[in-house]
PDBQT receptor file of N, H, CA, C and O in Angstrom, charges set to zero:
ATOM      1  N   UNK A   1     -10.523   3.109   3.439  1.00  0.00    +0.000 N 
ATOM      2  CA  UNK A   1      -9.194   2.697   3.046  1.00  0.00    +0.000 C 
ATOM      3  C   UNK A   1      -8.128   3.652   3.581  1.00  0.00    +0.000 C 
ATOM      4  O   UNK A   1      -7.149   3.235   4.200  1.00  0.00    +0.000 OA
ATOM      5  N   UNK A   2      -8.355   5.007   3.314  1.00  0.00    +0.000 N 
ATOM      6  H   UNK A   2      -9.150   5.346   2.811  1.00  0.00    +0.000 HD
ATOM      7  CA  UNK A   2      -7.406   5.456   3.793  1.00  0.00    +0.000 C 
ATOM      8  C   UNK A   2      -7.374   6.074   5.605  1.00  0.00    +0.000 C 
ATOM      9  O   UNK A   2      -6.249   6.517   5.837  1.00  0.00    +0.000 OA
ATOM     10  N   UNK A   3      -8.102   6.161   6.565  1.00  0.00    +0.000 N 
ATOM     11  H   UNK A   3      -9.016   5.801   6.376  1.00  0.00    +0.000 HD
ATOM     12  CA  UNK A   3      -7.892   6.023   7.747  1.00  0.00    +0.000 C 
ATOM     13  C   UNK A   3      -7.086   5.186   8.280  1.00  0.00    +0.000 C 
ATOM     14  O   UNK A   3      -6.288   5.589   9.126  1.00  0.00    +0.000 OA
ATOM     15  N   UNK A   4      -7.121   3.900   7.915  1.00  0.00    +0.000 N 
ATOM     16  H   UNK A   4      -7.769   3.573   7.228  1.00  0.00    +0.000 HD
ATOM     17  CA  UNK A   4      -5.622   2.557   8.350  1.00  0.00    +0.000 C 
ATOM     18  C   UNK A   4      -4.922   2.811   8.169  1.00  0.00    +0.000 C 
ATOM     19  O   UNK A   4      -4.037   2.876   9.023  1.00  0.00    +0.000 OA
ATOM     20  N   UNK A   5      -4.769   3.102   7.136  1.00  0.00    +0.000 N 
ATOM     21  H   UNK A   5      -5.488   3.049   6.442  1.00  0.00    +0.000 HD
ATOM     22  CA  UNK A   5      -3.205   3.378   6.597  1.00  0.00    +0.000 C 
ATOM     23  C   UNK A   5      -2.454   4.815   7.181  1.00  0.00    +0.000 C 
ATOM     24  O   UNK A   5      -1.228   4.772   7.289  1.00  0.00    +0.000 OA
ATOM     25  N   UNK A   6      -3.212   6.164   7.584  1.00  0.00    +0.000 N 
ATOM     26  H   UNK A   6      -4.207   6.199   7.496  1.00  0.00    +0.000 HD
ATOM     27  CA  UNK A   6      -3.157   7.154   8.367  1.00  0.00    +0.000 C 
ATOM     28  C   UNK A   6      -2.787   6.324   9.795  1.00  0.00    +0.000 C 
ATOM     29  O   UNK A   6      -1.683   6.310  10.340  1.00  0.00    +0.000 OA
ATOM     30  N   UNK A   7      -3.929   5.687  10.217  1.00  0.00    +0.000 N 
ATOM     31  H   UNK A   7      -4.825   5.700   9.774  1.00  0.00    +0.000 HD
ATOM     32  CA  UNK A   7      -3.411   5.156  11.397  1.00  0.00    +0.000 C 
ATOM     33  C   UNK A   7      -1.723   4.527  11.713  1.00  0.00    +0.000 C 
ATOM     34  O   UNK A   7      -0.837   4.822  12.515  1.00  0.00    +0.000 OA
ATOM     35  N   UNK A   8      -1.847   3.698  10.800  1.00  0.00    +0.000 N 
ATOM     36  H   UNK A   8      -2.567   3.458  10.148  1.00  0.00    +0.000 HD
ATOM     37  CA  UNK A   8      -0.816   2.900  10.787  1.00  0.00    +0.000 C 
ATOM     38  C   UNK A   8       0.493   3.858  10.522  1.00  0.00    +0.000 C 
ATOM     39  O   UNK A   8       1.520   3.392  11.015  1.00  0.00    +0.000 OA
ATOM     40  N   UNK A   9       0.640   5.036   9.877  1.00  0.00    +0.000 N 
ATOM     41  H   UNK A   9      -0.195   5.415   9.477  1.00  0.00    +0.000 HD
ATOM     42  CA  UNK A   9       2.013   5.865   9.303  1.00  0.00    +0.000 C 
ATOM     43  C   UNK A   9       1.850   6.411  10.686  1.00  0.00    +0.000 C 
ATOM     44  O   UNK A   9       2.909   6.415  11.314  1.00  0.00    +0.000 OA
ATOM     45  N   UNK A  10       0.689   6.926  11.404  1.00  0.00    +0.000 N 
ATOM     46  H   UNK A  10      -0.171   6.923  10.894  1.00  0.00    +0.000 HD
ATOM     47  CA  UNK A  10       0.967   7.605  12.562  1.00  0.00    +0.000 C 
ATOM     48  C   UNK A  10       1.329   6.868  13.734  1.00  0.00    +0.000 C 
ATOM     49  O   UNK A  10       1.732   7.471  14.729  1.00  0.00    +0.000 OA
ATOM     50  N   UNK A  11       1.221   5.593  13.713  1.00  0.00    +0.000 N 
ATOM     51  H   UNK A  11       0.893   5.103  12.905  1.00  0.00    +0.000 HD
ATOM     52  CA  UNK A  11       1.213   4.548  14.691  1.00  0.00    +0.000 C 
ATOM     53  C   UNK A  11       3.175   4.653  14.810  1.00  0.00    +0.000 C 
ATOM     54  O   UNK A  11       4.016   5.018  15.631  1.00  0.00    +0.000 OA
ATOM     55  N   UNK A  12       3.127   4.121  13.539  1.00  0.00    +0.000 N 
ATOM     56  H   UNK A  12       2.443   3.824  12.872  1.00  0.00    +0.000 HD
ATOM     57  CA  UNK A  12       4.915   3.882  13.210  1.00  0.00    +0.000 C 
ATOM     58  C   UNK A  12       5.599   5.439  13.585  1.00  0.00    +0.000 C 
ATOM     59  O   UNK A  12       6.600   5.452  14.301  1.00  0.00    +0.000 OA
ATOM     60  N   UNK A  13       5.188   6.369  13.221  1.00  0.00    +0.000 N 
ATOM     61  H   UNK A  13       4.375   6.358  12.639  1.00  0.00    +0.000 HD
ATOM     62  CA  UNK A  13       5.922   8.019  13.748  1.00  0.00    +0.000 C 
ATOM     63  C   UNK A  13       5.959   7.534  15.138  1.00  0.00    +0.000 C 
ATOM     64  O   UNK A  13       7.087   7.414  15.615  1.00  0.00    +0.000 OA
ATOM     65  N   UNK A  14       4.867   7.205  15.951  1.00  0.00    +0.000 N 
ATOM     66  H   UNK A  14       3.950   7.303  15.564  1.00  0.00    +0.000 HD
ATOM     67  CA  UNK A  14       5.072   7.395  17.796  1.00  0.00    +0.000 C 
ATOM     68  C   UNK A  14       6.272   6.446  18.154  1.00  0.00    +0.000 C 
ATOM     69  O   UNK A  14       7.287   6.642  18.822  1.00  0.00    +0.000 OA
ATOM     70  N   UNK A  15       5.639   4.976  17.247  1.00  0.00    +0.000 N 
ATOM     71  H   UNK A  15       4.814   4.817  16.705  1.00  0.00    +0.000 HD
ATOM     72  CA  UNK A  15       6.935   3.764  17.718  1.00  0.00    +0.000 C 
ATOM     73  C   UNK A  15       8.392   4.442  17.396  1.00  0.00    +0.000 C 
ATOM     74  O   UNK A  15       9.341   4.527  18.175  1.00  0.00    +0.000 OA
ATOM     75  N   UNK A  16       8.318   4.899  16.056  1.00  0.00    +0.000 N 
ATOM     76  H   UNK A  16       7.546   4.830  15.424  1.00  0.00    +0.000 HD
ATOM     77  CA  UNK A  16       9.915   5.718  16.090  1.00  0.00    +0.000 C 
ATOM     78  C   UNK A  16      10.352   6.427  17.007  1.00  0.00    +0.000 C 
ATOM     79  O   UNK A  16      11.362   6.059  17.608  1.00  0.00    +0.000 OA
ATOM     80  N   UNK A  17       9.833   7.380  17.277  1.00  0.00    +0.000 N 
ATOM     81  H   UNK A  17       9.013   7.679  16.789  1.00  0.00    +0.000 HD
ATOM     82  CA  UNK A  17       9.890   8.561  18.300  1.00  0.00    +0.000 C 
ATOM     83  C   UNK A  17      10.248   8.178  19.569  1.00  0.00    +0.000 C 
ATOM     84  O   UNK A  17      11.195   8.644  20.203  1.00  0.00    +0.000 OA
ATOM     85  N   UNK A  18       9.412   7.246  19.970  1.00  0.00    +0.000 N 
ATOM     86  H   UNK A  18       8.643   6.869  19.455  1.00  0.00    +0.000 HD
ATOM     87  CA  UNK A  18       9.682   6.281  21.321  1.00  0.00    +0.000 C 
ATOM     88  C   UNK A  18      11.492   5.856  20.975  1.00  0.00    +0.000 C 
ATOM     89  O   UNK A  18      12.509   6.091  21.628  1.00  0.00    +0.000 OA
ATOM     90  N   UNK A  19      11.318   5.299  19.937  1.00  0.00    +0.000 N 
ATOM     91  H   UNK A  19      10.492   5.108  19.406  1.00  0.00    +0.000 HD
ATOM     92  CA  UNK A  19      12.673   4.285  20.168  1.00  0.00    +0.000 C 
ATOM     93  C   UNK A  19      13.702   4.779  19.612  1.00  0.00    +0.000 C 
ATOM     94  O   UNK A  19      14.497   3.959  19.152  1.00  0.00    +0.000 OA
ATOM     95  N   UNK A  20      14.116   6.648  19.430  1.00  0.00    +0.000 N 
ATOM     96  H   UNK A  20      13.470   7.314  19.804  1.00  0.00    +0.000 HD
ATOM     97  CA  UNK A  20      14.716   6.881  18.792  1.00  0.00    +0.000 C 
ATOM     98  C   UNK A  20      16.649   7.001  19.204  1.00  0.00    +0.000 C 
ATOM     99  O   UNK A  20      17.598   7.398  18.528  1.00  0.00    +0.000 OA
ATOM    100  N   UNK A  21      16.541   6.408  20.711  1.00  0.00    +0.000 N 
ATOM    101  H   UNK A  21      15.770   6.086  21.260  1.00  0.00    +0.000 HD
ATOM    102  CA  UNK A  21      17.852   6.266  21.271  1.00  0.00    +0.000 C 
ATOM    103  C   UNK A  21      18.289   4.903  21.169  1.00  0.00    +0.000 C 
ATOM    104  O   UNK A  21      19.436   4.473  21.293  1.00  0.00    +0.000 OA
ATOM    105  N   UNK A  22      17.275   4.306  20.936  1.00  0.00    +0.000 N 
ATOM    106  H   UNK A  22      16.343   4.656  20.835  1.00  0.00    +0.000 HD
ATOM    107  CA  UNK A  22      17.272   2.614  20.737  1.00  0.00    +0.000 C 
ATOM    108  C   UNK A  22      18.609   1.991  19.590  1.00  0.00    +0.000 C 
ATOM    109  O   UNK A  22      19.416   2.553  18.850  1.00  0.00    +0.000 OA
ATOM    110  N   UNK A  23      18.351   0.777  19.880  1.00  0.00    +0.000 N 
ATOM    111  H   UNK A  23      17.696   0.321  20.481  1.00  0.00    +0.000 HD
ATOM    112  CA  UNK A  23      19.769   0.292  18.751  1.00  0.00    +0.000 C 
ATOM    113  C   UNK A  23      19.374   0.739  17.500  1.00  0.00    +0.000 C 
ATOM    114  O   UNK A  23      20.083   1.607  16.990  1.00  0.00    +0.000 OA
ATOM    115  N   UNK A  24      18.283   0.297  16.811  1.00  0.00    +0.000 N 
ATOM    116  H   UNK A  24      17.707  -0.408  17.225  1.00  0.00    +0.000 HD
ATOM    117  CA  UNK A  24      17.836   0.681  15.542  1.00  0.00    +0.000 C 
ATOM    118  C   UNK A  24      17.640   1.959  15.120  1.00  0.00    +0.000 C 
ATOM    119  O   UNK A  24      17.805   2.322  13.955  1.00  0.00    +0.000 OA
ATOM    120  N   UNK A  25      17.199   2.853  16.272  1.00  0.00    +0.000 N 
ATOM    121  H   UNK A  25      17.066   2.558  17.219  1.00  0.00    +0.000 HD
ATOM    122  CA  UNK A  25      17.064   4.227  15.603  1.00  0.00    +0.000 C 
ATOM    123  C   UNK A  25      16.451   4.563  15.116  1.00  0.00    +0.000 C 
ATOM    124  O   UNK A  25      16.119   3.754  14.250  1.00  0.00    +0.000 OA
ATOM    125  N   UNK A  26      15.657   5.913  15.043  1.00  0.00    +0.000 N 
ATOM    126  H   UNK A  26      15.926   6.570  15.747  1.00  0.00    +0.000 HD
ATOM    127  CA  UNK A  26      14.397   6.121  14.581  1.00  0.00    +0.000 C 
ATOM    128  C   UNK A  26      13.969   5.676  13.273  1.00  0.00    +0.000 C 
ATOM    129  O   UNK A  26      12.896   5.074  13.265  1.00  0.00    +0.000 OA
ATOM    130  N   UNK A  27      14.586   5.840  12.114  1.00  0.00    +0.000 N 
ATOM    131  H   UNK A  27      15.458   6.329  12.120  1.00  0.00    +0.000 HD
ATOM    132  CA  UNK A  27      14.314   5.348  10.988  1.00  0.00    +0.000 C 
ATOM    133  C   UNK A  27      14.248   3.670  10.748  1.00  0.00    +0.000 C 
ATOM    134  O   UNK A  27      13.556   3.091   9.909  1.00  0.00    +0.000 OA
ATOM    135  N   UNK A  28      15.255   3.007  11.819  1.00  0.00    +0.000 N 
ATOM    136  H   UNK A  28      15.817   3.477  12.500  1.00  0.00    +0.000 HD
ATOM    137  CA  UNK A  28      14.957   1.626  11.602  1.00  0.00    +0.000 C 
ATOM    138  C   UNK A  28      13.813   0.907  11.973  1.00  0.00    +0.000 C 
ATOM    139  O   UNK A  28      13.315  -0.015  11.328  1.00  0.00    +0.000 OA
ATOM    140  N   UNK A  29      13.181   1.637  13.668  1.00  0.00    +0.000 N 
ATOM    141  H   UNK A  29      13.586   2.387  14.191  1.00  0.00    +0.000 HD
ATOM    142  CA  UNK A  29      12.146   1.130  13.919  1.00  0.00    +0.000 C 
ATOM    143  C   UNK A  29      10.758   1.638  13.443  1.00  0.00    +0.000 C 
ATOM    144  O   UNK A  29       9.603   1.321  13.727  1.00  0.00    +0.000 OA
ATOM    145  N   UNK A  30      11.481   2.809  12.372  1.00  0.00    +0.000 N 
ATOM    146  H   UNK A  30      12.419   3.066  12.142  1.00  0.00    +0.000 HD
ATOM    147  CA  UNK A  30       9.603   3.856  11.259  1.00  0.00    +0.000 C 
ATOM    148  C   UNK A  30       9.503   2.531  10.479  1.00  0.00    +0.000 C 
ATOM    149  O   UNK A  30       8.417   1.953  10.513  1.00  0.00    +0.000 OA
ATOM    150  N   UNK A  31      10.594   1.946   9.726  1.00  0.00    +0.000 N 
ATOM    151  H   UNK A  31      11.476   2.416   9.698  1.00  0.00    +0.000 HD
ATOM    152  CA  UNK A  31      10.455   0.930   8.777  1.00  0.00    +0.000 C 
ATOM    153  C   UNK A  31       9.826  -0.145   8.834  1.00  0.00    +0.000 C 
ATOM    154  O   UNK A  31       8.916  -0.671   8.194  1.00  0.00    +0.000 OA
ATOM    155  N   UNK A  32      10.811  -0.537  10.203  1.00  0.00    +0.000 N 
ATOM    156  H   UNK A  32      11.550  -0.109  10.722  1.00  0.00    +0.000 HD
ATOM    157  CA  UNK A  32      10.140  -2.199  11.017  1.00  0.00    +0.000 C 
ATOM    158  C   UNK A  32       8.615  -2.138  10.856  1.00  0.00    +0.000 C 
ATOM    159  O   UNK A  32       7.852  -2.824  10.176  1.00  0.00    +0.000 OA
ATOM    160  N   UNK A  33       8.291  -0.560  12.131  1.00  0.00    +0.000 N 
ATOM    161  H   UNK A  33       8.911  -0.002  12.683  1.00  0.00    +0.000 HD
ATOM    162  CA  UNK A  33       7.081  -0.699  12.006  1.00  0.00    +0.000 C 
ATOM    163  C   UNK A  33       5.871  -0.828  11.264  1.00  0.00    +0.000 C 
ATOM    164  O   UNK A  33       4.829  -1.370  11.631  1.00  0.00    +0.000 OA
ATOM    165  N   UNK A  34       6.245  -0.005   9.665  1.00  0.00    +0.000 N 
ATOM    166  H   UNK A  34       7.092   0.436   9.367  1.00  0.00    +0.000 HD
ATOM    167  CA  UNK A  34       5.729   0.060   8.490  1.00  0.00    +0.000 C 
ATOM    168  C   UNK A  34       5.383  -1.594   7.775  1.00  0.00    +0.000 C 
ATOM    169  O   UNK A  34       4.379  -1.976   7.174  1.00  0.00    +0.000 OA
ATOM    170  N   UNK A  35       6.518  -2.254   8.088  1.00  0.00    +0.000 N 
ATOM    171  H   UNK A  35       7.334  -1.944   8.576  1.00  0.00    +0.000 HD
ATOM    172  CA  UNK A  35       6.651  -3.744   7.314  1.00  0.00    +0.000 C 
ATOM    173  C   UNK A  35       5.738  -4.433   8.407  1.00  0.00    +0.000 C 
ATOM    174  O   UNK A  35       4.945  -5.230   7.904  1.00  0.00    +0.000 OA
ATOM    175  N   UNK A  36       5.693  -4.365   9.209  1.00  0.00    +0.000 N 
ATOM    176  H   UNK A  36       6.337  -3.718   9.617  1.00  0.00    +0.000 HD
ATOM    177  CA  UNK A  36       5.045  -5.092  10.213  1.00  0.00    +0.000 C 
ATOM    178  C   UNK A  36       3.750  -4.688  10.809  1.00  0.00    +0.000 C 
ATOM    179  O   UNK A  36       2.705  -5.140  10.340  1.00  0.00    +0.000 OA
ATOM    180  N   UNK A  37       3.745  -3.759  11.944  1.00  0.00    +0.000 N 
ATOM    181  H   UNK A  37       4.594  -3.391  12.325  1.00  0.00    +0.000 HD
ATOM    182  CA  UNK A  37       2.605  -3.254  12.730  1.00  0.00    +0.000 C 
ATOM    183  C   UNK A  37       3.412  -2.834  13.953  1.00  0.00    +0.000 C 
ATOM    184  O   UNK A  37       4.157  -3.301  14.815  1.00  0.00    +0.000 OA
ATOM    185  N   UNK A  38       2.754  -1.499  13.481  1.00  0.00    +0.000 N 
ATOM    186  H   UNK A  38       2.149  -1.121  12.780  1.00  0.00    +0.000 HD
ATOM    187  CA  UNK A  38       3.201  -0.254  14.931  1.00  0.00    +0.000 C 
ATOM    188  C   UNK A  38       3.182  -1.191  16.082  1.00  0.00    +0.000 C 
ATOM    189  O   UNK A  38       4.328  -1.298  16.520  1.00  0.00    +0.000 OA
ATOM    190  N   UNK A  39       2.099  -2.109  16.923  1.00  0.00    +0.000 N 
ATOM    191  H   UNK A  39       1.168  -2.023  16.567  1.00  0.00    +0.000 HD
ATOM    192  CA  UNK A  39       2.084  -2.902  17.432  1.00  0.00    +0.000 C 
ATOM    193  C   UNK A  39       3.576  -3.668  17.773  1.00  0.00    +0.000 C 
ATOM    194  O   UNK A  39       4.176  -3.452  18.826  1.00  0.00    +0.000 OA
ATOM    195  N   UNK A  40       4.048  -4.543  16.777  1.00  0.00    +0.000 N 
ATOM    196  H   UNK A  40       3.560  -4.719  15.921  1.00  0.00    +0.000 HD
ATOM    197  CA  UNK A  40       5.006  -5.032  16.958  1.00  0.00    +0.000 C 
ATOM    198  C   UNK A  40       6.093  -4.466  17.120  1.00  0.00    +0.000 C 
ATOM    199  O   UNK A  40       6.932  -4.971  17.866  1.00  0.00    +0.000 OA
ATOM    200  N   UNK A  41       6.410  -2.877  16.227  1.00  0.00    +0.000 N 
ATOM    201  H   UNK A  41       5.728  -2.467  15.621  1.00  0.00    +0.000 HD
ATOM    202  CA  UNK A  41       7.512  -1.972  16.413  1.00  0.00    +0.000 C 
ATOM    203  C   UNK A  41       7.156  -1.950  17.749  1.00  0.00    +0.000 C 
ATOM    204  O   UNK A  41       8.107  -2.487  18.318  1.00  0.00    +0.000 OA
ATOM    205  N   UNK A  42       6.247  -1.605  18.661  1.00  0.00    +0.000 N 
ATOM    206  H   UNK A  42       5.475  -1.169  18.199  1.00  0.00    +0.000 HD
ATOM    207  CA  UNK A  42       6.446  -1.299  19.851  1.00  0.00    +0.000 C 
ATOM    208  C   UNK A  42       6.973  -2.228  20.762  1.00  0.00    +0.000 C 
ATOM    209  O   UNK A  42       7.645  -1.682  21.638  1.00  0.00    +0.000 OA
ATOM    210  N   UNK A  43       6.900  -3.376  20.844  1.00  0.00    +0.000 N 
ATOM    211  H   UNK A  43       6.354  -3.819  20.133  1.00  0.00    +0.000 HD
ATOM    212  CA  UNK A  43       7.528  -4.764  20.725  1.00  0.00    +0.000 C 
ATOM    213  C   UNK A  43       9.028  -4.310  20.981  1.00  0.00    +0.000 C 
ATOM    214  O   UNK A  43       9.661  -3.926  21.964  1.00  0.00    +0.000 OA
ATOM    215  N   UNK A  44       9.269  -4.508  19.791  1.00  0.00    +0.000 N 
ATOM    216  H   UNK A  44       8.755  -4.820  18.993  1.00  0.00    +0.000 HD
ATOM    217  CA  UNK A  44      10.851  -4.331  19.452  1.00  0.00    +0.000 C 
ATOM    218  C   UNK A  44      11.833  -3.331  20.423  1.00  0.00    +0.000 C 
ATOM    219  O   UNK A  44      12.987  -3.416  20.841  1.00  0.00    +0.000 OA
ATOM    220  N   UNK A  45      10.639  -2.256  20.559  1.00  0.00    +0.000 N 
ATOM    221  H   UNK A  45       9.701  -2.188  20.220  1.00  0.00    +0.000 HD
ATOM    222  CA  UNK A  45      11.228  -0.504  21.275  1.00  0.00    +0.000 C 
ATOM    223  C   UNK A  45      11.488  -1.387  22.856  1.00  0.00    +0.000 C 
ATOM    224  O   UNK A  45      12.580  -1.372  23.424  1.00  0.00    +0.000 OA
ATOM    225  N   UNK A  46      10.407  -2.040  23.335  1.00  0.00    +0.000 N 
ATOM    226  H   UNK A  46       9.520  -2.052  22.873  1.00  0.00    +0.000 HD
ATOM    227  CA  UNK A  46      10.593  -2.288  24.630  1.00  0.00    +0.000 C 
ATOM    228  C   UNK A  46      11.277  -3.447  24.853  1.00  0.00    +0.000 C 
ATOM    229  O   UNK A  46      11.386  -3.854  26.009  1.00  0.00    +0.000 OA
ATOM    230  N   UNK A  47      11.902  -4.231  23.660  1.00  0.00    +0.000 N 
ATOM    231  H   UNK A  47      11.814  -3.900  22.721  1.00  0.00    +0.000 HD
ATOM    232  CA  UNK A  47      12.455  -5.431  23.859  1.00  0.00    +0.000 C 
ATOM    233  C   UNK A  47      13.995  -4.626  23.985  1.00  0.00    +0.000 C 
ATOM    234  O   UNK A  47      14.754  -4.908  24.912  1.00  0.00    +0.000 OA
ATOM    235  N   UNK A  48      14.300  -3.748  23.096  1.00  0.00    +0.000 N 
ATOM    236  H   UNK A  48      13.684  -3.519  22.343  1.00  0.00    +0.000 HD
ATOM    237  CA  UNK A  48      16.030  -3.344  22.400  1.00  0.00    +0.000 C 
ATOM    238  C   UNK A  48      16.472  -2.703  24.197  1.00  0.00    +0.000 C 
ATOM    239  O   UNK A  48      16.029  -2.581  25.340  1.00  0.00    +0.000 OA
ATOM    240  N   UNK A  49      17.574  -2.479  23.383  1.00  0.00    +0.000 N 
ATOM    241  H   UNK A  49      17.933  -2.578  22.455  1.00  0.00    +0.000 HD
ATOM    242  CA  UNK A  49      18.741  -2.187  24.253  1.00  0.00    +0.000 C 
ATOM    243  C   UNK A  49      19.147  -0.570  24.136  1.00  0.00    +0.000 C 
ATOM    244  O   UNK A  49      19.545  -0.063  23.087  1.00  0.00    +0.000 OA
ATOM    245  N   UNK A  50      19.008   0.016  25.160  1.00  0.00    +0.000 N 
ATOM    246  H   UNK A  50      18.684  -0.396  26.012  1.00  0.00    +0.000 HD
ATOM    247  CA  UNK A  50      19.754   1.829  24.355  1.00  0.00    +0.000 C 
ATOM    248  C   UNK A  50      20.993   1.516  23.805  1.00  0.00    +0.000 C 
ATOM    249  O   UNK A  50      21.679   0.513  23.999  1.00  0.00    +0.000 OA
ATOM    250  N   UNK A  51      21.178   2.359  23.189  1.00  0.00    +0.000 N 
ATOM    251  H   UNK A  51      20.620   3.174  23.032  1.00  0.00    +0.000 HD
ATOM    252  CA  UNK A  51      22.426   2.621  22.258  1.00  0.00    +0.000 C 
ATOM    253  C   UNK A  51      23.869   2.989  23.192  1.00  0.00    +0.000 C 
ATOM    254  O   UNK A  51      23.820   3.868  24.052  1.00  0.00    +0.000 OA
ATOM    255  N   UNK A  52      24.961   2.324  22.955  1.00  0.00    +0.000 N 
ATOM    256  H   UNK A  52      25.001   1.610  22.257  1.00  0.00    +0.000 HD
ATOM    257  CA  UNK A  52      26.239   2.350  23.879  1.00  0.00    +0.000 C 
ATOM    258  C   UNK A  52      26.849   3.893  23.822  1.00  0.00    +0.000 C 
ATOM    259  O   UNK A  52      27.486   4.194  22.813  1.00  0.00    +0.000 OA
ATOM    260  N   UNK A  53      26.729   4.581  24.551  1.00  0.00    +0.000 N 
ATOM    261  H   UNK A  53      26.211   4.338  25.371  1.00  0.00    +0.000 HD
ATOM    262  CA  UNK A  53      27.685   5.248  25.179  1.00  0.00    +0.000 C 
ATOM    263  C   UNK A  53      29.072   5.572  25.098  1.00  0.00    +0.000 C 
ATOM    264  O   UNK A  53      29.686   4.714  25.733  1.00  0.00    +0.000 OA
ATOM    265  N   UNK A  54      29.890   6.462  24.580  1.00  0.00    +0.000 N 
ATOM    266  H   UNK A  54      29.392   7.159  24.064  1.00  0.00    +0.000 HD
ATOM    267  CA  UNK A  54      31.320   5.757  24.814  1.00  0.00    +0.000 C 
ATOM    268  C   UNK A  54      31.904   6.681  26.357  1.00  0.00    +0.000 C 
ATOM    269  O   UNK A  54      31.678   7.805  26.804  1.00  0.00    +0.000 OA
ATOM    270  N   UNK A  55      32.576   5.735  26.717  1.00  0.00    +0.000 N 
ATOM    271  H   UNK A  55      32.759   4.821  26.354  1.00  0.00    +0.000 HD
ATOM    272  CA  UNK A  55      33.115   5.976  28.277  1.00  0.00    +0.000 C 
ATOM    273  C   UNK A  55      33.670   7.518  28.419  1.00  0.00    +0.000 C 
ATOM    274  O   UNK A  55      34.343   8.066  27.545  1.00  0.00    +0.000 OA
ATOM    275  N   UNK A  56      33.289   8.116  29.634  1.00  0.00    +0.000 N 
ATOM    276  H   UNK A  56      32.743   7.671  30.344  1.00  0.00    +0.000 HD
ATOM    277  CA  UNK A  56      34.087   9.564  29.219  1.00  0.00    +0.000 C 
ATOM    278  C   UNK A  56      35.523   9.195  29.960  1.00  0.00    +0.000 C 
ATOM    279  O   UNK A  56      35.686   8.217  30.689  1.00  0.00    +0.000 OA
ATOM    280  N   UNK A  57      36.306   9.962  29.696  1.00  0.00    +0.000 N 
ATOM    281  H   UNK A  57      36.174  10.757  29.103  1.00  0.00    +0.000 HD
ATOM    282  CA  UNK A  57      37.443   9.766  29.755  1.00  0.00    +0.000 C 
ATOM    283  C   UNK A  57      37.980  11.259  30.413  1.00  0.00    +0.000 C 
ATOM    284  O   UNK A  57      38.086  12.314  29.786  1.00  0.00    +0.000 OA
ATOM    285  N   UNK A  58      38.306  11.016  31.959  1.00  0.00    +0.000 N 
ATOM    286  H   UNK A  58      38.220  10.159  32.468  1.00  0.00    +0.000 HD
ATOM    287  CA  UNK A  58      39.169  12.282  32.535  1.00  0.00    +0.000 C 
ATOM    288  C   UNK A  58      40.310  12.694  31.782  1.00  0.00    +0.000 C 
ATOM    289  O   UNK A  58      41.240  13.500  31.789  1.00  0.00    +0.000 OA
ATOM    290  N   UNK A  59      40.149  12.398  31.575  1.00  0.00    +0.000 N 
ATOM    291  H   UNK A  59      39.393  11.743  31.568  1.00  0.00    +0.000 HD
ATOM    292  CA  UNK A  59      42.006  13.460  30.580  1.00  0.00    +0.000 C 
ATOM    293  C   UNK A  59      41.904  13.640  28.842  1.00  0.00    +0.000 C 
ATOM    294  O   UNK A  59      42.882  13.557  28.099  1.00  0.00    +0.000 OA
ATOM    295  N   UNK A  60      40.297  13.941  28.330  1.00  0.00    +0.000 N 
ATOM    296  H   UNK A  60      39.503  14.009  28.934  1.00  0.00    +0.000 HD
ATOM    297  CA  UNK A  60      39.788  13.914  26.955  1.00  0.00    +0.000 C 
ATOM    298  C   UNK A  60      40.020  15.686  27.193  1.00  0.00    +0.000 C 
ATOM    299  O   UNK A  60      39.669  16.461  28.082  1.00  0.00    +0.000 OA
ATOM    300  N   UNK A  61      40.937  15.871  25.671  1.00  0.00    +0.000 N 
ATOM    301  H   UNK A  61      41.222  15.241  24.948  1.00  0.00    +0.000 HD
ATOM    302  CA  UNK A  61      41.429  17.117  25.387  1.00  0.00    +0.000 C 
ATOM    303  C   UNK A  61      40.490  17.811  25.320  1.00  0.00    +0.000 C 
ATOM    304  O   UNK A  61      40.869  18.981  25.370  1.00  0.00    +0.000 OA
ATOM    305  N   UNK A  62      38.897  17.695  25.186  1.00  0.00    +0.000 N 
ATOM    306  H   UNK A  62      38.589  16.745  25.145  1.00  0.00    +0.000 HD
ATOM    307  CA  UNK A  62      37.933  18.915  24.913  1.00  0.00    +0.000 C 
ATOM    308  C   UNK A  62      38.010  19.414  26.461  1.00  0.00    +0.000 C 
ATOM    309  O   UNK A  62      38.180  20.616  26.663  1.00  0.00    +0.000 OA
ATOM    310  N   UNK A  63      37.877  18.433  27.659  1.00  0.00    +0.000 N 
ATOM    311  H   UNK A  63      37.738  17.456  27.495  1.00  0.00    +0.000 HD
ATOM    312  CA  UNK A  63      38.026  18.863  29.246  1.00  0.00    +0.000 C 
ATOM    313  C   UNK A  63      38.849  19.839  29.119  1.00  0.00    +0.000 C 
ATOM    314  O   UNK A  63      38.445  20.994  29.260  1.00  0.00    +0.000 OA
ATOM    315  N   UNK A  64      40.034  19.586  28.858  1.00  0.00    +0.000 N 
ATOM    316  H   UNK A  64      40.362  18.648  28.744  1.00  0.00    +0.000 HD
ATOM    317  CA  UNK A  64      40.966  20.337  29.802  1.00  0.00    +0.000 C 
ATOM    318  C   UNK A  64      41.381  19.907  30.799  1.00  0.00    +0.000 C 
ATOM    319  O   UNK A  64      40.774  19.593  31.823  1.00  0.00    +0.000 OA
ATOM    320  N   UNK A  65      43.026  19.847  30.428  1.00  0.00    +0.000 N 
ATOM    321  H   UNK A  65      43.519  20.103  29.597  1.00  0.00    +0.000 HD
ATOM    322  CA  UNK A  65      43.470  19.474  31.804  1.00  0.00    +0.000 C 
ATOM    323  C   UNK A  65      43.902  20.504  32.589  1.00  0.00    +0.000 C 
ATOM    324  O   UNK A  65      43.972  21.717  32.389  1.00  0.00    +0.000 OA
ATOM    325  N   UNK A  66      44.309  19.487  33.947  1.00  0.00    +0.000 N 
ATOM    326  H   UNK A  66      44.253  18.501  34.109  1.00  0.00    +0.000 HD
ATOM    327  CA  UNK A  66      45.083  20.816  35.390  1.00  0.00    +0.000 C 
ATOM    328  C   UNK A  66      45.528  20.288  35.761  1.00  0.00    +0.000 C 
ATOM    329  O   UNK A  66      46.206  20.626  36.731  1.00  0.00    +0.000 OA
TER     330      UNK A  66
């Protein structure tokens, strides 16, 4: 009984880990994977989208201007 379930919490840590830039984010895809199967979290990791970026901007006051 308890090896699966080891498996499975350790399964869901890697799928998180993998997808932790992902839209969901590490904790969303530990969960997914938990409710579902590491399996399918992994699914999800290679289906999603990375997470947006915001544009840098030449004239952002931390730069410095000249």
């Amino acid at each position: 009984m308890l090896p699966p379930l080891i498996l499975a919490l350790g399964g869901s840590l890697v799928v998180a880990f993998l997808g932790r830039n992902q839209r969901f984010g590490f904790w969303g895809l530990f969960f997914c994977s938990l409710l579902l199967t590491p399996v399918i979290g992994l699914l999800i990791v290679l289906g999603s989208h990375n997470r947006r970026r915001p544009a840098e901007c030449p004239y952002h006051p931390a730069k410095g201007r000249r």
